[in-house]
C-alpha positions as MATLAB code, in Angstrom:
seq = 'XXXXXXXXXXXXXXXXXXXXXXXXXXXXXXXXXXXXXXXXXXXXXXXXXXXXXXXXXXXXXXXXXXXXXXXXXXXXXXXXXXXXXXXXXXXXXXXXXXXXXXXXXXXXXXXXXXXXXXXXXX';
ca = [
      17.405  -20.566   -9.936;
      17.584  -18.364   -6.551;
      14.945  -15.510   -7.843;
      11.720  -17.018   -7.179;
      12.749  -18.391   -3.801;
      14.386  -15.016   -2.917;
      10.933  -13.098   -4.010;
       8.796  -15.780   -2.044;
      10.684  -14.626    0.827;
      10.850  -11.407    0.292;
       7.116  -11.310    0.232;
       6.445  -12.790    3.082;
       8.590  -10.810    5.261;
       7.023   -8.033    4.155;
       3.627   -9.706    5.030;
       5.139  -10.691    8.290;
       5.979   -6.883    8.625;
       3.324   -5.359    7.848;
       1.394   -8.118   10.820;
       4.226   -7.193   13.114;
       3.196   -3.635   12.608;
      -0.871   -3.732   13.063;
      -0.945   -6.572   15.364;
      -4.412   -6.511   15.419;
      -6.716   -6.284   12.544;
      -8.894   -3.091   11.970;
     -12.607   -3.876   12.725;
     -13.371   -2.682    9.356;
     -10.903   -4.563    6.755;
     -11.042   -3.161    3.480;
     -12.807   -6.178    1.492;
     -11.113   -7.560   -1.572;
     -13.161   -6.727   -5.104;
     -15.514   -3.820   -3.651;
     -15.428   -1.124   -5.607;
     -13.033    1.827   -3.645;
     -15.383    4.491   -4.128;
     -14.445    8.059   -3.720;
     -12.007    8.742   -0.836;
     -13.336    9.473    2.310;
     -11.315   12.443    3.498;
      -9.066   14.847    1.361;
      -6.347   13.304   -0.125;
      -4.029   16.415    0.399;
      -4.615   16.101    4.138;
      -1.107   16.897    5.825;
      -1.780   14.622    8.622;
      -2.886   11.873    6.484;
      -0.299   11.811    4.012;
       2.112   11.832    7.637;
       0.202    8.718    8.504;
       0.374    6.989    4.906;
       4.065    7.848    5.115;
       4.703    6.294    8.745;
       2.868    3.222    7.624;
       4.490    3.099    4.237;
       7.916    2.997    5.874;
       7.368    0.777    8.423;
       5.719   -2.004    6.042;
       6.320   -1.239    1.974;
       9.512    0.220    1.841;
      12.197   -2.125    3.763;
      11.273   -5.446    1.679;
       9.428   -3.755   -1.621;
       9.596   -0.222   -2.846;
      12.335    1.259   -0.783;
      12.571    4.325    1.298;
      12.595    6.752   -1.814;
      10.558    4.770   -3.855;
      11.038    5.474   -7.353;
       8.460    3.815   -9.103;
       5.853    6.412   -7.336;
       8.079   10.131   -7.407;
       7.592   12.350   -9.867;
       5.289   10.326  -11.679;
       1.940   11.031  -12.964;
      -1.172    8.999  -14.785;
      -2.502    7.110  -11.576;
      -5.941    7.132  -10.339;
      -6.616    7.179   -6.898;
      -9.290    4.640   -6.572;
      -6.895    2.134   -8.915;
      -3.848    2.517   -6.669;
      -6.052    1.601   -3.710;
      -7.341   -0.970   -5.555;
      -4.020   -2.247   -5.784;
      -2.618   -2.091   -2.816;
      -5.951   -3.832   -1.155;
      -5.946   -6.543   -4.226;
      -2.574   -6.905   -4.800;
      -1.067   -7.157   -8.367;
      -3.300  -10.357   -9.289;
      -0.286  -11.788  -10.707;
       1.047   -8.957  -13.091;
       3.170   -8.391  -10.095;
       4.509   -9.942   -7.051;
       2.429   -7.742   -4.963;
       0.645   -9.576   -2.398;
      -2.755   -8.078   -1.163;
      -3.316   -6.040    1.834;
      -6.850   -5.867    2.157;
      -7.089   -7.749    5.321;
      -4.104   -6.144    6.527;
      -5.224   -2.620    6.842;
      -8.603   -1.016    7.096;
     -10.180    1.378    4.211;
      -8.827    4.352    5.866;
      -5.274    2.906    6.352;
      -4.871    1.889    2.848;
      -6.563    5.449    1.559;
      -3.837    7.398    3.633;
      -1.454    5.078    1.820;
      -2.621    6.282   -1.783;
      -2.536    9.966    0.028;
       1.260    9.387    0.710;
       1.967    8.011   -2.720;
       0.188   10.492   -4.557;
       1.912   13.567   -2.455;
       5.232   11.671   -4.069;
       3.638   12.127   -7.887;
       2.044   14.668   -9.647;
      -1.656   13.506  -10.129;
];
């Protein structure tokens, strides 16, 4: 069977990607289990939805969710401190989602949940 193999590497070409792309760590990694917490800037931010986008594109959507991702437009229900969550955790094993937490810094991964929730009404 060709699946698991071809969502191993999937994965980690995305991980490799997302490396590729912030070559060197943030000083401040967001670290795995702490609670998010509130935001630390607005959400609605123009320029930090811009930068969620940029980074989204350049690590999430070749290898995972797609330019136009679909699981995130139009929809509605998700809390802001659980998508951060999950992109810094990963899906734990309900999905294939590996964790980012020591990829990108508190502020990286927040303007990611800005990006995804200016795709969603929530």
């Amino acid at each position: 069977m060709k699946t698991p193999t071809f969502i191993f590497v999937a994965l980690m070409s995305c991980m490799a990607s997302a490396m590729a792309f912030n070559a060197v760590l943030p000083d401040k990694a967001a670290e795995p289990g702490a609670s998010a917490g509130p935001a630390p800037f607005d959400l609605r931010d123009p320029a930090r939805i811009q930068a969620g986008m940029a980074r989204f594109q350049s690590t999430c959507a070749d290898y995972c969710h797609g330019h136009k991702p679909a699981l995130f437009i139009d929809r509605d229900g998700l809390e802001a401190e659980y998508v951060f969550n999950t992109i810094r955790d990963g899906g734990k094993g309900a999905t294939p989602m590996p964790p980012w937490g020591e990829v990108f810094s508190q502020d990286e991964i927040w303007e990611l949940v800005a990006y995804i929730r200016s795709l969603g009404k929530w």
